[in-house]
Backbone as CSV, one residue per row, in Angstrom:
resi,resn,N_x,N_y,N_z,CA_x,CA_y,CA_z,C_x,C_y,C_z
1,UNK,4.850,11.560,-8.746,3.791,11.322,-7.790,2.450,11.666,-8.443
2,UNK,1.860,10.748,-8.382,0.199,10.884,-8.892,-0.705,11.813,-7.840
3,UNK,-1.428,12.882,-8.268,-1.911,14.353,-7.809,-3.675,13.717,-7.722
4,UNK,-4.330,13.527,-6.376,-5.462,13.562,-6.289,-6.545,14.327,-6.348
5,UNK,-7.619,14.104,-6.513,-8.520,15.751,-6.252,-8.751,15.400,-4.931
6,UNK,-9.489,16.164,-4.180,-9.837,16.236,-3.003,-11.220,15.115,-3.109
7,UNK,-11.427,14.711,-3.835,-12.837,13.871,-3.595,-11.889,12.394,-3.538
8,UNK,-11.025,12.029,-3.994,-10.584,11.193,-4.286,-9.964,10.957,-2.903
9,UNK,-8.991,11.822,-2.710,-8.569,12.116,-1.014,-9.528,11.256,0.095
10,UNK,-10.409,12.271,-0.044,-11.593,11.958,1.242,-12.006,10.090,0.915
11,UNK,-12.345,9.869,0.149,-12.124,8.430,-0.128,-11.657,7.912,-0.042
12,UNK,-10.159,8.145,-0.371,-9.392,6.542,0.009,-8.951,7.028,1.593
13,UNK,-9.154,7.834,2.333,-9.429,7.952,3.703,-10.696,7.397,4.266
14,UNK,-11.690,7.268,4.105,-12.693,6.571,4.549,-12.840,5.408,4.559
15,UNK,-11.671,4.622,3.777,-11.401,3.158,3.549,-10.603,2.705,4.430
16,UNK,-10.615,1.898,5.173,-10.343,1.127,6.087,-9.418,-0.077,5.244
17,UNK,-9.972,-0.826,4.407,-9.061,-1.480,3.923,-8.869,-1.214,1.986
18,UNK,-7.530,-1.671,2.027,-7.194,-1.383,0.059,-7.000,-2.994,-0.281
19,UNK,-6.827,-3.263,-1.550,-6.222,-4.537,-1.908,-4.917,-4.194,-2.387
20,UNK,-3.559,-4.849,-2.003,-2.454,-4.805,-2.462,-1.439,-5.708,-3.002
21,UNK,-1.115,-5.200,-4.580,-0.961,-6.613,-5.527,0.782,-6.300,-6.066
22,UNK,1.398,-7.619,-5.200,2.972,-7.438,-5.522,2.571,-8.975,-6.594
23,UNK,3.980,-8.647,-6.849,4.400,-10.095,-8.139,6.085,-10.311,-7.805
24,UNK,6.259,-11.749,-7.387,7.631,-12.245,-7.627,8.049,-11.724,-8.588
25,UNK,9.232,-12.382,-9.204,10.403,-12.089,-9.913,10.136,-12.910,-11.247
26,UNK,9.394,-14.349,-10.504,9.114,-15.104,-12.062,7.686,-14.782,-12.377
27,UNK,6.824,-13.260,-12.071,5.852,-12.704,-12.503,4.344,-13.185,-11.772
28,UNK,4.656,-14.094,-10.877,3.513,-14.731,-10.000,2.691,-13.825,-8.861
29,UNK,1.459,-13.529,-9.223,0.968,-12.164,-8.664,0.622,-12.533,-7.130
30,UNK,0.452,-12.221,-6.435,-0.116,-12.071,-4.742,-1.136,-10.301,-4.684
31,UNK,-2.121,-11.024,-4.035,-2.749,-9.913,-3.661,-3.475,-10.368,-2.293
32,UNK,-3.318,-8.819,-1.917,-3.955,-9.295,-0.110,-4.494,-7.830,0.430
33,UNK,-5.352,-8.379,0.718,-6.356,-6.823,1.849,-5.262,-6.553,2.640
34,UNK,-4.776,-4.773,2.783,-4.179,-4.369,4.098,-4.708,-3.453,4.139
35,UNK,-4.593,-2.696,5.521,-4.947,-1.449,5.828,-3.923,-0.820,5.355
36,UNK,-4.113,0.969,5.559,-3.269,2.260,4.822,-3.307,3.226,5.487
37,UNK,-1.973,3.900,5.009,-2.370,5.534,5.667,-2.228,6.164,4.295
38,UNK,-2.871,7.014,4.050,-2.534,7.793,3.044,-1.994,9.364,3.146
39,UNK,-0.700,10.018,3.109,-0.622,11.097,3.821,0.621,11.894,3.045
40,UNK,0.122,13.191,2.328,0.766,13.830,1.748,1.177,13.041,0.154
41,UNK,0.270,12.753,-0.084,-0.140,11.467,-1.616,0.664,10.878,-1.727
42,UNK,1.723,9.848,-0.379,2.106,8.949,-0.574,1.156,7.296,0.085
43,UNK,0.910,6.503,0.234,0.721,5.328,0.662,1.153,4.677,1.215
44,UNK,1.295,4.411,2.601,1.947,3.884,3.582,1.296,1.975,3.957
45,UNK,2.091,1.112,4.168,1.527,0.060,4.111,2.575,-0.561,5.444
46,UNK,1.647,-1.067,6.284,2.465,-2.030,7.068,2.584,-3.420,7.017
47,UNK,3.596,-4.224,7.157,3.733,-5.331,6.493,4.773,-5.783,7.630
48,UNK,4.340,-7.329,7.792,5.431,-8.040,8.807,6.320,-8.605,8.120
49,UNK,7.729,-8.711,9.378,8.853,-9.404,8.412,8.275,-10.947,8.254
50,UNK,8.647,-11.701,7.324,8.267,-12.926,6.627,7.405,-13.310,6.120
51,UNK,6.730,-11.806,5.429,5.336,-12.270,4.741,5.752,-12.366,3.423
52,UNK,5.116,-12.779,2.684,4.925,-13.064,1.072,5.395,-11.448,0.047
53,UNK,4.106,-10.416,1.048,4.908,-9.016,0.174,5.693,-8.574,0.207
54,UNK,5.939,-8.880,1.223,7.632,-7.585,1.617,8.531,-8.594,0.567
55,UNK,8.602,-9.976,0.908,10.096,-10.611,0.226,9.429,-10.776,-1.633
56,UNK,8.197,-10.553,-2.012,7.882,-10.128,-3.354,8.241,-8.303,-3.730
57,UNK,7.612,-7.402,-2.832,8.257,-5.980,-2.709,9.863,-6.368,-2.940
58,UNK,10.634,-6.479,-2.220,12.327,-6.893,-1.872,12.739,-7.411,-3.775
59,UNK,11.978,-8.340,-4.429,12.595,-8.973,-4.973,11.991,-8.524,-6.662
60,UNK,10.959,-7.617,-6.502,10.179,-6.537,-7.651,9.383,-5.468,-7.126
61,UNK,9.922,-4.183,-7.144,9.475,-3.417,-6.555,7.840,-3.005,-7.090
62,UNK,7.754,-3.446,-7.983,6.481,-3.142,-9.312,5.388,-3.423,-8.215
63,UNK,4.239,-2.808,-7.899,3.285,-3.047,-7.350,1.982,-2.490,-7.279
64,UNK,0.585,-2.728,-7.244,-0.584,-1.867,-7.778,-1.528,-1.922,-6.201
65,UNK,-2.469,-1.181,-6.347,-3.196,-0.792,-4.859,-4.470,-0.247,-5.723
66,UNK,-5.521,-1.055,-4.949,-7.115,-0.153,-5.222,-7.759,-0.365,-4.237
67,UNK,-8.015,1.089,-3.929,-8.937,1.033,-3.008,-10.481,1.678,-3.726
68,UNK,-11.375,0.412,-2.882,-12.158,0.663,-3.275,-14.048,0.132,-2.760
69,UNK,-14.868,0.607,-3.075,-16.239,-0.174,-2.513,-17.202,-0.220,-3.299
70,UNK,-17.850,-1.138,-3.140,-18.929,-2.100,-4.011,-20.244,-2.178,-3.408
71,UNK,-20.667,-1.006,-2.943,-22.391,-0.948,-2.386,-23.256,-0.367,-3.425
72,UNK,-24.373,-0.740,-3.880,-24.791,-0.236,-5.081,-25.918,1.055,-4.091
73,UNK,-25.904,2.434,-4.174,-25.604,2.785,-5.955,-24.116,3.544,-5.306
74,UNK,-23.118,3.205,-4.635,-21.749,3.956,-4.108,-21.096,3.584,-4.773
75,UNK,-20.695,2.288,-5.931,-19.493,2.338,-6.161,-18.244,3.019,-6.783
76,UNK,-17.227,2.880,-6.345,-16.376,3.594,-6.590,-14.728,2.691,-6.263
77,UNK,-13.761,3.420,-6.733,-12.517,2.873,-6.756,-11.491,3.777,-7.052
78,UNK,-9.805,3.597,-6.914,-9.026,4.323,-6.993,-7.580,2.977,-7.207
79,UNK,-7.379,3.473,-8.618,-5.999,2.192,-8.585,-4.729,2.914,-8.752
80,UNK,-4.285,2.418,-8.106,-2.422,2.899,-8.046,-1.792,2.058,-8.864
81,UNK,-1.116,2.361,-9.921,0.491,1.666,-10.199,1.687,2.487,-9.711
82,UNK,2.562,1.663,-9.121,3.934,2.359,-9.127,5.218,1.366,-8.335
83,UNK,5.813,2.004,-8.078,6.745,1.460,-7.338,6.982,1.509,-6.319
84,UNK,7.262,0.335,-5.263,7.255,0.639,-3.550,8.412,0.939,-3.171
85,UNK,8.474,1.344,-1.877,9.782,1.586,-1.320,9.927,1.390,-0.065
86,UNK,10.514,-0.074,0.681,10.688,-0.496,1.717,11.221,0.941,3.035
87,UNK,10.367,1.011,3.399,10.937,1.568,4.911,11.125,1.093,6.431
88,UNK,11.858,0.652,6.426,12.281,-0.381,7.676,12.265,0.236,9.172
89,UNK,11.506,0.166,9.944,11.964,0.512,11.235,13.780,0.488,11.845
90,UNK,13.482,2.291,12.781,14.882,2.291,13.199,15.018,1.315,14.610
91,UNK,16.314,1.090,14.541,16.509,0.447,15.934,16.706,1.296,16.943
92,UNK,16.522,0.902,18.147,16.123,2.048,19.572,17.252,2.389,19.596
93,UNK,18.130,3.345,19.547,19.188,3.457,20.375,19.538,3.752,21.781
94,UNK,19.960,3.129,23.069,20.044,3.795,23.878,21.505,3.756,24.184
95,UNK,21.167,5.497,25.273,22.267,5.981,25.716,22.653,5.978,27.089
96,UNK,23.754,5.594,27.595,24.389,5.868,28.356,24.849,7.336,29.105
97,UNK,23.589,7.862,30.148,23.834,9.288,30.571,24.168,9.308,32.001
């Protein structure tokens, strides 16, 4: 796990949106603005079933993230490489009481 400073922290919290860049299998990149949570220096991303990332995530886990802004004189940025890891919603269970 990649270790932030606290300035870095407070930043990619103030960002509202990151860019997030998966690649198929035959190396064909996708990148797309999502929102984030960032919490306990992992990166949380929500993603609907039948989009482009999840079944590029699913099929190469390899994936990069920068968040970042372009107001002069603010700019600044923060890039991630690593690897994702699908977390799927549980199904409701109900009980019979």
């Amino acid at each position: 796990m990649v270790k932030f400073s606290k300035k870095e922290i407070d930043f990619i919290n103030r960002q509202e949106v990151c860019r997030f860049a998966t690649a198929s299998t035959d190396g064909m990149p996708h990148v797309v603005p999502v929102g984030h949570l960032f919490e306990k220096g992992i990166f949380y991303i929500c993603v609907d079933y039948g989009t482009k990332k999840l079944h590029n995530v699913r099929e190469n886990p390899k994936v990069s993230l920068i968040v970042d802004i372009y107001r002069d004189p603010h700019n600044a940025a923060v890039f991630i490489q690593g690897n994702a890891e699908i977390i799927e919603k549980r199904k409701r269970i109900q009980r019979n009481l």
